[in-house]
LOTI-496294 format. One record per residue (C-alpha): x, y, z; residue number from 1. Coordinates in Angstrom, 1 decimal. Layout:
REM LOTI-496294
<site c1="X" c2="Y" c3="Z" nr="NUM"/>
...
REM end
This chain:
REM LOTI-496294
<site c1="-29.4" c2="-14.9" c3="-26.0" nr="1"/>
<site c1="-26.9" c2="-17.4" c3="-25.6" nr="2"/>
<site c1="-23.0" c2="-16.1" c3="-24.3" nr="3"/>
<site c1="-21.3" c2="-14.7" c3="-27.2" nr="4"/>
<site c1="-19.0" c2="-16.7" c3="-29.3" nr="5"/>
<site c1="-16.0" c2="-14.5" c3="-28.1" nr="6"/>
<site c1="-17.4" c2="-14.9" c3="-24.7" nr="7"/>
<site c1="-17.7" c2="-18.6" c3="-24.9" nr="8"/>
<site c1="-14.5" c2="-19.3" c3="-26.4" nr="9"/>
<site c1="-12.5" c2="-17.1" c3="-23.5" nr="10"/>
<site c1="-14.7" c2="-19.3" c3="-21.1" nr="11"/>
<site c1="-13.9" c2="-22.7" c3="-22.8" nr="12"/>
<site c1="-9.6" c2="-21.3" c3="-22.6" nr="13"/>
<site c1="-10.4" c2="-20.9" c3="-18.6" nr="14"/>
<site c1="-11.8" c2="-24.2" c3="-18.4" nr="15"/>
<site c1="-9.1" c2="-26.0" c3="-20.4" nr="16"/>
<site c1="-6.6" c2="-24.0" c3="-18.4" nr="17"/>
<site c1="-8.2" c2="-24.9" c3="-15.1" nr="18"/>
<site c1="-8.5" c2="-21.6" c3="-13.7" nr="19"/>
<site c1="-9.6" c2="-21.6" c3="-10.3" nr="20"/>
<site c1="-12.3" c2="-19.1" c3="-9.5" nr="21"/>
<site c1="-10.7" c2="-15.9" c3="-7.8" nr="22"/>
<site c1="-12.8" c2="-17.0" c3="-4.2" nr="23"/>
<site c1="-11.4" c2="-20.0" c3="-4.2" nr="24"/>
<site c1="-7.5" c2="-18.4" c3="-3.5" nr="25"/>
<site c1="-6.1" c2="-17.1" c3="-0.5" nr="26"/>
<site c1="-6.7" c2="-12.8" c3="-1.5" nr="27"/>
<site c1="-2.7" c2="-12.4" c3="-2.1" nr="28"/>
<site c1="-2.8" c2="-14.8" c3="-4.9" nr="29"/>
<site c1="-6.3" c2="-13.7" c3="-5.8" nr="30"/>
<site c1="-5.1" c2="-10.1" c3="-6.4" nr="31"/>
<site c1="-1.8" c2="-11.6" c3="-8.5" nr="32"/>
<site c1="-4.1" c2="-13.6" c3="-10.5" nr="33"/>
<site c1="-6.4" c2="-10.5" c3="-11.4" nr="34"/>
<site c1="-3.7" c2="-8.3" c3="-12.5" nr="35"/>
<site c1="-1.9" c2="-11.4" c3="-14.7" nr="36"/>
<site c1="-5.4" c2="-11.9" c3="-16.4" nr="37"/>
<site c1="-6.1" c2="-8.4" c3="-17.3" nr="38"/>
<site c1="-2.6" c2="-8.0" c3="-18.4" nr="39"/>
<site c1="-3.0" c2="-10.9" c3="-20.2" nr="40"/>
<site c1="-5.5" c2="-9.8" c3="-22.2" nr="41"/>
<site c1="-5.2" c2="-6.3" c3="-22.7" nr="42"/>
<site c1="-1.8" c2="-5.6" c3="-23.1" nr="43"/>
<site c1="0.1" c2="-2.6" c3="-21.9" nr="44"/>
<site c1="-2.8" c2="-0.3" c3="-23.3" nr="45"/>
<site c1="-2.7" c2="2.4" c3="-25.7" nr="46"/>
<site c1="-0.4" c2="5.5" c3="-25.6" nr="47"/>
<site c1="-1.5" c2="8.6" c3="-24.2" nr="48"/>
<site c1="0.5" c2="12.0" c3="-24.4" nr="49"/>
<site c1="1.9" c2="11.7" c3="-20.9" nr="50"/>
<site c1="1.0" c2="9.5" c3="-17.3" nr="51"/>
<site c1="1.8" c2="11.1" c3="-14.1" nr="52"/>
<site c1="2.0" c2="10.2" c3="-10.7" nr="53"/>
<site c1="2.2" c2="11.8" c3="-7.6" nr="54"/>
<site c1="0.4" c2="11.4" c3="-3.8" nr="55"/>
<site c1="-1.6" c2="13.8" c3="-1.8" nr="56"/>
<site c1="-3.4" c2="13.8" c3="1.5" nr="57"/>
<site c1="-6.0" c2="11.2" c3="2.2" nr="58"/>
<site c1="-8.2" c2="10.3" c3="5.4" nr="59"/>
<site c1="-5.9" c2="7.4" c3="6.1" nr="60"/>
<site c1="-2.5" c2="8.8" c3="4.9" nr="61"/>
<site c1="-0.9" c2="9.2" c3="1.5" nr="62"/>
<site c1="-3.2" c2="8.3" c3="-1.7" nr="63"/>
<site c1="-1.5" c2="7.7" c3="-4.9" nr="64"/>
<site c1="-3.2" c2="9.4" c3="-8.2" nr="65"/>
<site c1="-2.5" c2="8.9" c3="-11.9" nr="66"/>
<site c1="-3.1" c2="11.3" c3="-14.2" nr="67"/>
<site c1="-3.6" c2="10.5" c3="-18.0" nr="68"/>
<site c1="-3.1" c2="13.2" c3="-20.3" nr="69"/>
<site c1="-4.8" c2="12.2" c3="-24.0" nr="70"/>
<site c1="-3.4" c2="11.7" c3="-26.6" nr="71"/>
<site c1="-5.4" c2="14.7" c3="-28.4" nr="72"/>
<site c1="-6.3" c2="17.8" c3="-26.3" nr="73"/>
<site c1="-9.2" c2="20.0" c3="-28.0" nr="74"/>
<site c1="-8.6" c2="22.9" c3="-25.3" nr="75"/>
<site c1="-7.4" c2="24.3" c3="-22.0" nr="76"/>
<site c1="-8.7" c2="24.2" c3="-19.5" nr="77"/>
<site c1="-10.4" c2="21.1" c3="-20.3" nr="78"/>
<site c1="-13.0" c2="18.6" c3="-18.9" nr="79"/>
<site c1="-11.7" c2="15.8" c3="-16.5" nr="80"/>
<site c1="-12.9" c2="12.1" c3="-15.0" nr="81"/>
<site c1="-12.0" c2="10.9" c3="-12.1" nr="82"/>
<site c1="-11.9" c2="7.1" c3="-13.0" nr="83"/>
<site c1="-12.4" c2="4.5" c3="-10.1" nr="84"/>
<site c1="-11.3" c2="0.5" c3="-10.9" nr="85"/>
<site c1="-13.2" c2="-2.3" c3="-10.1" nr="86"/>
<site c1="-12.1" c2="-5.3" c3="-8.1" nr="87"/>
<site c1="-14.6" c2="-5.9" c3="-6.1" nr="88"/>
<site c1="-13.5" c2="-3.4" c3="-3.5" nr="89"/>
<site c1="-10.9" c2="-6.2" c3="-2.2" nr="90"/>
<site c1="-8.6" c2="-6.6" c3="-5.8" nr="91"/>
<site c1="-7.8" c2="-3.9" c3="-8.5" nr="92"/>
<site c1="-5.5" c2="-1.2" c3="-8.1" nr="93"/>
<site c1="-4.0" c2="1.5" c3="-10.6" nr="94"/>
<site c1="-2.5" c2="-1.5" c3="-12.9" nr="95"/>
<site c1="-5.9" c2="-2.8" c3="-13.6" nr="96"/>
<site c1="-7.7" c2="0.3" c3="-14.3" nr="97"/>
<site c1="-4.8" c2="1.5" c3="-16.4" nr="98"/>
<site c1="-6.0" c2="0.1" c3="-19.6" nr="99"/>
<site c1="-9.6" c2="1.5" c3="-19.4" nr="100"/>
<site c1="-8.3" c2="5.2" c3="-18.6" nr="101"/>
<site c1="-5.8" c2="5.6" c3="-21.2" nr="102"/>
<site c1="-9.0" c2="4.4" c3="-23.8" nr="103"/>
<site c1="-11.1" c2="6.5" c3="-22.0" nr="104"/>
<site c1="-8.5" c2="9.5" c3="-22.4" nr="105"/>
<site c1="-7.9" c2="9.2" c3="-25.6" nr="106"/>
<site c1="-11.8" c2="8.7" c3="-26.2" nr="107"/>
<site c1="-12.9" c2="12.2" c3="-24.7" nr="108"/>
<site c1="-9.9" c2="14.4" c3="-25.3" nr="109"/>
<site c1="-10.0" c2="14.8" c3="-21.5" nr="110"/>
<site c1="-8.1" c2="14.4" c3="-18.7" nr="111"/>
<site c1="-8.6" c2="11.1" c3="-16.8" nr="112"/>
<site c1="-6.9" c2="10.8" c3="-13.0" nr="113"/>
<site c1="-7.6" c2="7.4" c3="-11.0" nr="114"/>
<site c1="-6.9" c2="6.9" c3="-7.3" nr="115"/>
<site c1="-5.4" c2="4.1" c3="-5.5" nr="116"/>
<site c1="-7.9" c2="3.9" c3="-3.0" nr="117"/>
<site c1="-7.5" c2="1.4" c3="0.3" nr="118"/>
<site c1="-8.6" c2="-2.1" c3="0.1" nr="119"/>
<site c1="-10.9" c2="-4.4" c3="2.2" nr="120"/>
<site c1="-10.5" c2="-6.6" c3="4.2" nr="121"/>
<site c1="-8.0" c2="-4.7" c3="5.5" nr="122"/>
<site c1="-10.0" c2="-1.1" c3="5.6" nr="123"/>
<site c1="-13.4" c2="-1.9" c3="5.2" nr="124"/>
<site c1="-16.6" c2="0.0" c3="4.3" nr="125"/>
<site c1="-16.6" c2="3.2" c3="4.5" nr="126"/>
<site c1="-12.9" c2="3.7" c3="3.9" nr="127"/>
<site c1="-12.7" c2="3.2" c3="0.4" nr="128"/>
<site c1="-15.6" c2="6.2" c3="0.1" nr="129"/>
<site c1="-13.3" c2="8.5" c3="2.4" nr="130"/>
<site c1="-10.3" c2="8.0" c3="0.0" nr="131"/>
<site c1="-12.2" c2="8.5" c3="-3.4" nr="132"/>
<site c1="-14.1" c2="11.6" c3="-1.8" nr="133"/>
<site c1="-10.7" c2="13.6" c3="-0.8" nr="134"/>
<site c1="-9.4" c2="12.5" c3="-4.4" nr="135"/>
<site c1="-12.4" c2="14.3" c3="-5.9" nr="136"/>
<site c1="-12.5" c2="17.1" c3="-4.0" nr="137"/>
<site c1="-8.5" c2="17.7" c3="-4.6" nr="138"/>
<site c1="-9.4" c2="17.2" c3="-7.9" nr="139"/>
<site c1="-12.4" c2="19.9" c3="-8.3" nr="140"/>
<site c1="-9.9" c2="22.2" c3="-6.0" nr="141"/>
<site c1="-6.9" c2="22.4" c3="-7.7" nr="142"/>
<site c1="-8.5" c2="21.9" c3="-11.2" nr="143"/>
<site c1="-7.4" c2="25.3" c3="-12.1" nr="144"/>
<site c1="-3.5" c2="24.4" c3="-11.5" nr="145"/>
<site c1="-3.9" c2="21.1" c3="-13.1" nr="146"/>
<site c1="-5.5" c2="22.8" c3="-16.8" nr="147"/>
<site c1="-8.8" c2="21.6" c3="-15.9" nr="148"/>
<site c1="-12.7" c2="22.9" c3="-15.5" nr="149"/>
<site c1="-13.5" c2="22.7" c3="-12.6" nr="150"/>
<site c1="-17.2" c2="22.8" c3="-13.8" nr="151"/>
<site c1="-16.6" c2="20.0" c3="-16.1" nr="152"/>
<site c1="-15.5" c2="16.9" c3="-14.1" nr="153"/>
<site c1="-17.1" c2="13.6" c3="-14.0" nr="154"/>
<site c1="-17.0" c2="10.3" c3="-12.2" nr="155"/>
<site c1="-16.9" c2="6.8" c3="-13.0" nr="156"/>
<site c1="-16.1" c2="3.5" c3="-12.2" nr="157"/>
<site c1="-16.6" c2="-0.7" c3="-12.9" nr="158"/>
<site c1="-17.9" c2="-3.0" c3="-10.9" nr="159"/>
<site c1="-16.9" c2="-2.0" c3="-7.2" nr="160"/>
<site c1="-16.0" c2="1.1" c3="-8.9" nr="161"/>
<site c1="-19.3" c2="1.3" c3="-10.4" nr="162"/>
<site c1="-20.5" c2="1.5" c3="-7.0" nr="163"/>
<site c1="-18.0" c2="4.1" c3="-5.5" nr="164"/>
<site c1="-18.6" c2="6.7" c3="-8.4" nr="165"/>
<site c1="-22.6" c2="6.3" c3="-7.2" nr="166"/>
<site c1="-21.7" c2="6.8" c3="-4.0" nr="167"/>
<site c1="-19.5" c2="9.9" c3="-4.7" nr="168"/>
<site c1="-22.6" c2="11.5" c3="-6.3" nr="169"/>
<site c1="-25.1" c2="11.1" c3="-3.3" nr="170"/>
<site c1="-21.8" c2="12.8" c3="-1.5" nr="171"/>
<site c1="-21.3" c2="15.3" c3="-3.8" nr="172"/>
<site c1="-25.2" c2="16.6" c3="-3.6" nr="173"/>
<site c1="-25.5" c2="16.5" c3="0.2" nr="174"/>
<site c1="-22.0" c2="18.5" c3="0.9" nr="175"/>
<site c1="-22.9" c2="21.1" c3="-1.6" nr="176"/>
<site c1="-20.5" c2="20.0" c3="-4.8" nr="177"/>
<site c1="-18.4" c2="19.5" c3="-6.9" nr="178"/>
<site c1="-21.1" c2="19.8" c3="-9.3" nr="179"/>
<site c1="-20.7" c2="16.7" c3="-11.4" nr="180"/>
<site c1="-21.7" c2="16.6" c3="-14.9" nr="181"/>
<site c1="-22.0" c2="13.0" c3="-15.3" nr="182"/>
<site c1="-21.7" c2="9.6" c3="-14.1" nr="183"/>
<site c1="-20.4" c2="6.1" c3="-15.8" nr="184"/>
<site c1="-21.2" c2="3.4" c3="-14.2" nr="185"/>
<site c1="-20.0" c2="0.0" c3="-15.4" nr="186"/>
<site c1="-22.1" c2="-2.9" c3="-14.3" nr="187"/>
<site c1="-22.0" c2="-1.4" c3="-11.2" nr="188"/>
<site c1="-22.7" c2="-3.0" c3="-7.4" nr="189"/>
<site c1="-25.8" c2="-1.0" c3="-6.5" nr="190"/>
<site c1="-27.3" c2="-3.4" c3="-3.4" nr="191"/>
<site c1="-26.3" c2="-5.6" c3="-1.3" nr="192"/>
<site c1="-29.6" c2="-7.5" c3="-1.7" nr="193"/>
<site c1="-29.8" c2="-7.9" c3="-5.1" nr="194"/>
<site c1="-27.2" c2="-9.8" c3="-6.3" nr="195"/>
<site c1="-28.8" c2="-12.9" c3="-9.2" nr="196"/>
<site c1="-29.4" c2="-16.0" c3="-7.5" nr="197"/>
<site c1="-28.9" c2="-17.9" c3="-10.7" nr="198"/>
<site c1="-25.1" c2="-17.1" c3="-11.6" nr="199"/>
<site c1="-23.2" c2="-20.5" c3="-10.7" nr="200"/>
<site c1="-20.7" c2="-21.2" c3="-13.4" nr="201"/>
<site c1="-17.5" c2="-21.1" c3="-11.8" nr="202"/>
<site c1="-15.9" c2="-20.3" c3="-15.3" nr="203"/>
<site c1="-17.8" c2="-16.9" c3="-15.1" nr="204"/>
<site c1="-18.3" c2="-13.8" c3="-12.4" nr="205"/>
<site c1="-21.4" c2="-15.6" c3="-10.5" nr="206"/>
<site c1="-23.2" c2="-14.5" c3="-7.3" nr="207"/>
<site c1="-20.4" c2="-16.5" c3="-5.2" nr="208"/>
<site c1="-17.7" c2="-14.1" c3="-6.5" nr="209"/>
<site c1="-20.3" c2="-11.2" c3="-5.2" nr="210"/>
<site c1="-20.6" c2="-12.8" c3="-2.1" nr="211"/>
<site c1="-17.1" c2="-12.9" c3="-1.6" nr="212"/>
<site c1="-16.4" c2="-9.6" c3="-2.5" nr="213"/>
<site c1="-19.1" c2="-8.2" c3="0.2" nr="214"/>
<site c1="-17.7" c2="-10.1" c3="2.9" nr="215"/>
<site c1="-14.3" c2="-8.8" c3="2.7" nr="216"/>
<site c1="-15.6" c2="-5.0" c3="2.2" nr="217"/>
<site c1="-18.4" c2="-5.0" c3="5.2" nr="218"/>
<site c1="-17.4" c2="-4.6" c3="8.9" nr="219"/>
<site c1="-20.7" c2="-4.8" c3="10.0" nr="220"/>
<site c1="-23.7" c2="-6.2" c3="8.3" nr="221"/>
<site c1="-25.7" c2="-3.6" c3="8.8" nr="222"/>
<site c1="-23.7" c2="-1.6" c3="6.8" nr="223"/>
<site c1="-25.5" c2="-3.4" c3="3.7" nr="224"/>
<site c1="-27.9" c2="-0.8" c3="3.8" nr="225"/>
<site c1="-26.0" c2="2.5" c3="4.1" nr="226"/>
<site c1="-26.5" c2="4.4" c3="0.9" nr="227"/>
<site c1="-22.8" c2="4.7" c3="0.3" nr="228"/>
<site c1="-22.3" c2="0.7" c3="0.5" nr="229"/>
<site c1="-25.6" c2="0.0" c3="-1.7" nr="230"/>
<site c1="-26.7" c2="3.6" c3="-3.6" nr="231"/>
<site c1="-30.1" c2="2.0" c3="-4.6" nr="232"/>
<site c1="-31.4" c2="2.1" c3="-1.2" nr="233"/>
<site c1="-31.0" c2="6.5" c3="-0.9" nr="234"/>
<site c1="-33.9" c2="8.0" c3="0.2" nr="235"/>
<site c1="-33.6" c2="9.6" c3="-2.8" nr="236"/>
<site c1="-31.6" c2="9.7" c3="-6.2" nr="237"/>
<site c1="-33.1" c2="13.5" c3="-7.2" nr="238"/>
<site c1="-30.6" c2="15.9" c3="-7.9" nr="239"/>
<site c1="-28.0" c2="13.8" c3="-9.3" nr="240"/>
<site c1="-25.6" c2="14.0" c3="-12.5" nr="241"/>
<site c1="-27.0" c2="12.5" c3="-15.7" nr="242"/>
<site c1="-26.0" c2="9.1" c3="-15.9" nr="243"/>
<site c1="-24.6" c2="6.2" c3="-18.0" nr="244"/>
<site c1="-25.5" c2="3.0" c3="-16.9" nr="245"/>
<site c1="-23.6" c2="-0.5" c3="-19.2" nr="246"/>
<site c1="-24.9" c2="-3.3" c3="-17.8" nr="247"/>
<site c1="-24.1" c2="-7.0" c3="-19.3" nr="248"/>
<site c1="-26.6" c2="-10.4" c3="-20.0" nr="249"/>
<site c1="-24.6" c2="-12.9" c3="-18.1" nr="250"/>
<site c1="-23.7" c2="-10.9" c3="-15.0" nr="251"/>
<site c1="-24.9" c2="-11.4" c3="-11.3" nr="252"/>
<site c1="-25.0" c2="-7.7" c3="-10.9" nr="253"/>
<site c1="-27.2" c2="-7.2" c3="-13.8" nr="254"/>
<site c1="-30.5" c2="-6.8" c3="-12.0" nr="255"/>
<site c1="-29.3" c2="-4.4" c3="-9.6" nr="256"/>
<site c1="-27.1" c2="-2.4" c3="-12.0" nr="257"/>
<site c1="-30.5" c2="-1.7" c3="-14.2" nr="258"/>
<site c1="-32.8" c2="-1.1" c3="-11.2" nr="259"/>
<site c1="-30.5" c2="1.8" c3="-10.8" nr="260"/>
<site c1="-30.9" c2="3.1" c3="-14.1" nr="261"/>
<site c1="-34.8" c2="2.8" c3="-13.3" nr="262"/>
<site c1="-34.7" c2="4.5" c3="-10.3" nr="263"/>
<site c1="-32.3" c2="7.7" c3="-11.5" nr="264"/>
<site c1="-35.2" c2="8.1" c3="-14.3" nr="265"/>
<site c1="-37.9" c2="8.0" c3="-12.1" nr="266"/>
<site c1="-35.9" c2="10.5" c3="-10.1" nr="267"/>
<site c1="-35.9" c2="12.8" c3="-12.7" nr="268"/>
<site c1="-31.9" c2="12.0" c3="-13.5" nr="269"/>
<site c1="-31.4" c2="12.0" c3="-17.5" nr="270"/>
<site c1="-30.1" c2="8.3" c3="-17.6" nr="271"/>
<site c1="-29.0" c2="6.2" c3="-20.6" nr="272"/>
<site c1="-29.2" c2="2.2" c3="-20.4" nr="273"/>
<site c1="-26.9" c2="0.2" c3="-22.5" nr="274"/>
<site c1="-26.9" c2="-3.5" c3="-21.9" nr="275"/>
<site c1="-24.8" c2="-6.1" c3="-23.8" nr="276"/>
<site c1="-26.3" c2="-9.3" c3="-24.4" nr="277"/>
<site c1="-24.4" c2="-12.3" c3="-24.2" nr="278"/>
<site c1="-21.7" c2="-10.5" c3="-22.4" nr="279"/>
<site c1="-20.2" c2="-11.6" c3="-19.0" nr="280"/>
<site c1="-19.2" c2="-9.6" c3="-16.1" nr="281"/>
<site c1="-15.6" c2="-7.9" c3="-16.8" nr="282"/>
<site c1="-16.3" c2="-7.7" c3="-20.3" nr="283"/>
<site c1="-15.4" c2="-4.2" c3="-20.4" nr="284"/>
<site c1="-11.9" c2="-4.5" c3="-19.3" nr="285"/>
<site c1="-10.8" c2="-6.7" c3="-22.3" nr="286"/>
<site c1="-11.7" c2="-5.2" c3="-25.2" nr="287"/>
<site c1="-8.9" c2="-7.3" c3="-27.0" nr="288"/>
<site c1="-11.0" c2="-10.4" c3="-26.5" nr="289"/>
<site c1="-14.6" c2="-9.4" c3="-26.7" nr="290"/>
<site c1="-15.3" c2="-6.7" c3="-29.6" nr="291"/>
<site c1="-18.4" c2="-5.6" c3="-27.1" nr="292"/>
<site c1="-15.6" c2="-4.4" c3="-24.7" nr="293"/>
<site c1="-13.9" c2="-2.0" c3="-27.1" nr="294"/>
<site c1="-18.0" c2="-1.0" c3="-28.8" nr="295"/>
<site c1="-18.9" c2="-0.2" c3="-24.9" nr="296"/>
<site c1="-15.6" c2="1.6" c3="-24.0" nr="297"/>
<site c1="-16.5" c2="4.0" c3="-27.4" nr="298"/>
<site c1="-20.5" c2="4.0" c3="-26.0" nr="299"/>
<site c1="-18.6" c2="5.3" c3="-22.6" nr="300"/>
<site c1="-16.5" c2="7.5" c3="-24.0" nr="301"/>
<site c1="-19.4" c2="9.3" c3="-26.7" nr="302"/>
<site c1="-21.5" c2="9.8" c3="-23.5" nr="303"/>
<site c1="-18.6" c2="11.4" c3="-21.4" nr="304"/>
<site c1="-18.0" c2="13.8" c3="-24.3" nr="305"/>
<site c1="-21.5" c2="14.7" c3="-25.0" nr="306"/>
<site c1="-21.8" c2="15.7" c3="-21.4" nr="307"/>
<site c1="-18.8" c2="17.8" c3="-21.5" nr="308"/>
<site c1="-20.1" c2="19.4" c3="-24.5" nr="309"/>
<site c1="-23.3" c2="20.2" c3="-22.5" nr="310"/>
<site c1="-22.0" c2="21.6" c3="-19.6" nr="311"/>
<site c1="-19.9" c2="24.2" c3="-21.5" nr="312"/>
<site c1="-22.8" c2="25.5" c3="-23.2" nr="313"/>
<site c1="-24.4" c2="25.6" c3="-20.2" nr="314"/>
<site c1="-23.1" c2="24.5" c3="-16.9" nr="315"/>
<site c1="-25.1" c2="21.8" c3="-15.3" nr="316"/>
<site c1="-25.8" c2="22.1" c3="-11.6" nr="317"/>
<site c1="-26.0" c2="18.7" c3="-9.6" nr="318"/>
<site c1="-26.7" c2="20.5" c3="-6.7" nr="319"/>
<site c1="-30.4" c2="21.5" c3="-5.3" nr="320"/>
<site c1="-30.5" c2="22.4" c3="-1.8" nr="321"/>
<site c1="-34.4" c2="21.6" c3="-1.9" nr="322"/>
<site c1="-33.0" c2="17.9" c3="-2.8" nr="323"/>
<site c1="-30.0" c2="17.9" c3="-1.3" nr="324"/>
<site c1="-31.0" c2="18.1" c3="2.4" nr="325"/>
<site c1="-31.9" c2="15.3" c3="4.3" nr="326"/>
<site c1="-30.6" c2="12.4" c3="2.3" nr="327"/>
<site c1="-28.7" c2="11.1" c3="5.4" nr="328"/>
<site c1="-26.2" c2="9.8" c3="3.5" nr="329"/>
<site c1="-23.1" c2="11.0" c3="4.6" nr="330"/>
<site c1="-20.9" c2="8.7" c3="6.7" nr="331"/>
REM end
């Protein structure tokens, strides 16, 4: 179908602005002009009950996390998400994902914590893993101090995040837990190869901006096809959490982002596709502008709690040693 009216009409503002495409600026002003868009158009986000912040121990010093208390909380201890921005592993940072984890709070009645994980170029593949691994396993080991289940926490993640919630799960399996009881992924980066080779407005996310991104986060390109850089090229994807997978139409990563989905059901992985036509890349990040943004933030958020639901009726184990060894993922 053709873009969406809202979609065009936020396209036809960038134009008349004259909006340079983020890989046309120097990084600095690429990662000033990301934050001023998003805050542009989603405001200061909606109130939760309380936002804290405080550092612990990561692989290459001190990482940062935020935790969102919602809004509404049904019980103690309750469920939790560890929510990873997007930002094409280069950009983003907590200010950017801020919006999406206060909805996604509120949305779930459970706690969401986000980690300011390091950036390429300047720590490249695998170092953004390393950081999101030791905040998920602080997480899943001090859940009990924090009011939180440790047997009901969840990962997700847009875009680049997309990617590093996939790769926490293949991590998760072959070290023997936490045992995750779902995954979000957001038109996620799955492989390197995949990328559309059709996407060329500069107005939009194309396959340039996904170039772009990839060269900053790889040190090597052989790295391309690590499981942990590109997910959709594990051995195997058996044994994983059930997953969520929102793709949208006008998106470079599109292809790959639904491949995954394929390949987690034929994997045996319970696995729910949602893709938004006439959406663009990013569209989940401004539900002020496009009304598919706040629908698929509510689709995220009915997912996460249905999963939650789940695994306190029964506990759902991610783990499978007959599945888990030999994946030769871990880096």
């Amino acid at each position: 179908m053709p873009l969406h009216p809202q979609a065009e009409a936020m396209r036809a503002r960038r134009v008349a602005a004259g909006t340079p495409p983020l890989y046309t600026l120097t990084l600095d002003a690429a990662r000033a002009a990301d934050l001023a868009d998003l805050r542009a158009a989603t405001g200061t986000g909606e109130p939760v009950a309380a936002v804290e912040e405080f550092t612990i121990d990561g692989p290459g010093g001190p990482l940062t996390l935020r935790h969102y208390h919602p809004a509404a909380r049904a019980e103690r201890p309750g469920p939790a998400l560890l929510y990873l921005y997007g930002g094409g592993w280069a950009l983003g940072s907590l200010e950017t994902g801020d919006p999406i984890c206060r909805v996604l709070a509120n949305g779930t009645r459970a706690d969401v914590l986000a980690v300011g994980y390091r950036h390429a170029p300047e720590h490249r593949f695998p170092a953004a893993v390393h950081d999101c691994w030791a905040a998920l396993d602080w997480i899943a080991r001090n859940a009990p101090g924090l009011g939180l289940d440790p047997a009901r926490i969840a990962v997700g993640g847009d875009s680049a995040g997309g990617n590093l919630a996939a790769a926490l799960t293949l991590l998760a399996r072959e070290r023997g837990g936490p045992a995750l009881v779902h995954q979000l992924l957001v038109y996620p980066n799955t492989d390197h190869r995949t990328a559309a080779a059709d996407g060329e407005d500069p107005a939009l996310f194309n396959r340039h901006s996904v170039a772009w991104y990839w060269s900053h986060y790889l040190a090597d390109p052989a790295d391309a096809a690590h499981p942990l850089a590109s997910p959709l090229r594990a051995p195997s994807l058996a044994g994983l959490p059930p997953a969520t997978v929102i793709t949208a139409e006008y998106d470079p990563l599109r292809e790959e982002g639904e491949e995954y989905a394929a390949a987690l059901h034929a994997a045996g992985v319970p696995v729910e596709l949602r893709r938004y036509d006439g959406m663009p890349h990013g569209f989940f990040a401004v539900p002020g502008v496009l009304d598919d943004g706040r629908a698929a933030q509510l689709f995220a958020a009915e997912r996460l709690v249905a999963s939650y639901a789940e695994a306190a009726l029964c506990p759902y184990t991610a783990l499978c040693p007959d599945t888990a060894a030999g994946t030769g993922v871990g880096r």
